[in-house]
N, C-alpha and C positions, 0 to 999 in steps of 0.2 A: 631501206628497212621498212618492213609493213609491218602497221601497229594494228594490234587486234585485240579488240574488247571480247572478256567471258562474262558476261553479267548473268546473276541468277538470283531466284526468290526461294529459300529453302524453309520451312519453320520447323520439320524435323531433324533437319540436316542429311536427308540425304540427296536434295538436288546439290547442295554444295558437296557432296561426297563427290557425285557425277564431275559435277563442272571441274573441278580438281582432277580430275581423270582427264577429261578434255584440254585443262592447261596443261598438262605435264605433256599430253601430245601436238599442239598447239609450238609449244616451248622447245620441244626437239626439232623444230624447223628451223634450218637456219636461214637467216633474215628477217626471223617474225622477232617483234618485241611482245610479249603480252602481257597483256593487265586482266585479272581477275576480282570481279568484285561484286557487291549484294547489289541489288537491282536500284534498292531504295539508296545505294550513292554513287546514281548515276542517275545525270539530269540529261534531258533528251537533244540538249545541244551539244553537248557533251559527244552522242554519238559520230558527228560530223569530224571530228580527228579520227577515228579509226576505219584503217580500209577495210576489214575485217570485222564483224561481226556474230558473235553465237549467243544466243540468248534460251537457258533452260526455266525451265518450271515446273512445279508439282500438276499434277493433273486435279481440276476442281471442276466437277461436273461437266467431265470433259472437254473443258479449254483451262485457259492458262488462266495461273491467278492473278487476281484485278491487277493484285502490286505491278506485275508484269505489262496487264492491257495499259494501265496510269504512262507508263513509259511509252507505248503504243500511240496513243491518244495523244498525249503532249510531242509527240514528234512532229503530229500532224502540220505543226509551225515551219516546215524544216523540209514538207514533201518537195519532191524532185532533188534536194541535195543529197540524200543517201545514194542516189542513181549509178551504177556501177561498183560498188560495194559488194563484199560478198558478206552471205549471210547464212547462218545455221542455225538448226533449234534442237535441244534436246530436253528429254522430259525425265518424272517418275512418277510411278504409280501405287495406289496398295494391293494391286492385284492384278493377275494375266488379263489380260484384256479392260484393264484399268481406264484404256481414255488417253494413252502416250500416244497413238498417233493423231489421233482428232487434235491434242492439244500442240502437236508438234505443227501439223499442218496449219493451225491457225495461226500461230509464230510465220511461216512463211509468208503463209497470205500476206500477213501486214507489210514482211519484206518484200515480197512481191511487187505490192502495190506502193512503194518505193521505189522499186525499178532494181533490188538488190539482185544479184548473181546467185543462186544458192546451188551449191555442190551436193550432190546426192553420192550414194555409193551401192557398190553392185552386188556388195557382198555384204552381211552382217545384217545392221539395221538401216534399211534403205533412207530413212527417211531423217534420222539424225538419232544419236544413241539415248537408248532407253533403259531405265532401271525397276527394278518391281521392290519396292521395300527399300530395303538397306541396301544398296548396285554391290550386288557379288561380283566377282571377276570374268567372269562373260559382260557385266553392263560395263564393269570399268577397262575393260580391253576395251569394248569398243569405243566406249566415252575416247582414248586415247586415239585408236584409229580416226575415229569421227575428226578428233582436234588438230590432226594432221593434216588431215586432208584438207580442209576449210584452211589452213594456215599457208599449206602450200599453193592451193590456187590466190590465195592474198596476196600470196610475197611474187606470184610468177606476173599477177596483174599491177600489181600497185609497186612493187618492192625497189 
C-alpha cells in the first residue's frame, strides 16, 4: 500500500476545494491510502512516511504561500531522504494568468531538489492542476485526473 500525503494552504477555501478534488482522485487508486490535510498540520518530518507527495497553494506574488515555503525550509533537515518519492503541486489563482504555474513550478523545484519523481501529464494542466477562483469543474476534473495520476505512479513505485 503507498501512502500519499495531500497537504494544502487554503485561506479562502478554494485550494482546499482543489486538493479535495485531487483526494477523491488520488483515493480511486487502488493501493493508495491517502491523507489529506492543512499544511499547518503537517510537520516536515512527517513527510518521510509518505511515498507520495502533492502539495497545493494559493498563488502569492507568484509563488507559494510562505505557510507552504515554512514546510519547504524546515524539511531542509531531512534533504536526501525524500529521494525517490513522488511529488506533485497544484495551485489557485484570482485570475487567468494569476501566477498557477510559476507557483506550481516552485513547488517542484523544491521537490526536485529532493530528488522527488514528479509525474507531469500530456494532457489537461501539464504541470499539476489549476483553479482560478472558486475551481469550477474543468479545475476540479482535473484536480481529479491530476490525483490519479501521481497516485498511481506511487502505488506502481512504492506500493
Amino acid at each position: 500500500m503507498a501512502k500519499i500525503l495531500i497537504a494544502y494552504y487554503s485561506r479562502s477555501g478554494n485550494t482546499k476545494k482543489l486538493a479535495e478534488a485531487v483526494r477523491q482522485g488520488a483515493a480511486a487508486v487502488a493501493g493508495a491510502e491517502v491523507i489529506c490535510k492543512a499544511v499547518g498540520d503537517v510537520q516536515a518530518k512527517d513527510l518521510l512516511d509518505y511515498d507520495g507527495i502533492m502539495i497545493g497553494s494559493p498563488v502569492y506574488y507568484g509563488s507559494m504561500a510562505w505557510e507552504v515555503k515554512k514546510l519547504f525550509d524546515e524539511s531542509v533537515a531531512f534533504h536526501g531522504k525524500l529521494s525517490g518519492k513522488v511529488g506533485g503541486a497544484f495551485s489557485t489563482s484570482a485570475n487567468l494568468a494569476g501566477g498557477n504555474e510559476t507557483t506550481i513550478l516552485d513547488i517542484l523545484n523544491a521537490m526536485l531538489i529532493h530528488g522527488m519523481v514528479i509525474r507531469g501529464c500530456a494532457t489537461g494542466d501539464h504541470y499539476g492542476a489549476v483553479g482560478i477562483n472558486d475551481p469550477d469543474k474543468r479545475a476540479t476534473d482535473q484536480g481529479a485526473m491530476f490525483g490519479k495520476l501521481v497516485a498511481e505512479l506511487a502505488v506502481k513505485l512504492h506500493g
